[in-house]
C-alpha angles and dihedrals in degrees: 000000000000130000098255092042091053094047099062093046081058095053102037091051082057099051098047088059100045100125097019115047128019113213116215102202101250077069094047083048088042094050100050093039087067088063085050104259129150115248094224089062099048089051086053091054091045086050098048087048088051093043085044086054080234088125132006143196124253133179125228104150086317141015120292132185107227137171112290125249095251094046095048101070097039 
């Protein structure tokens, strides 16, 4: 799977559960390694959507992945 590829089905698994599920991301890691994928390329493509402001990380007892400030209000 590309970068960019990858990136959006991150994204997009995080957007369908905004308001349902919080993924920590070891889920997030967890999902995408069953397709095969290294873990080391699915953390890049975490860190590029939280530098992008795409995603951020919140705290609530432990560490989530969430929609980003500049996503939520589009």
């Amino acid at each position: 799977m590309e970068k960019e590829e990858l990136k959006k089905a991150i994204y997009k698994l995080i957007e369908e559960s905004a308001g349902k599920k919080k993924y920590k991301q070891q889920d997030v890691i967890k999902h995408f390694r069953q397709q095969g994928l290294a873990d080391a390329q699915i953390k890049e493509a975490i860190r590029e959507l939280i530098d992008a402001g795409d995603l951020i990380y919140t705290y609530f007892g432990g560490s989530y992945i969430e929609l980003g400030e500049k996503r939520q209000g589009s």
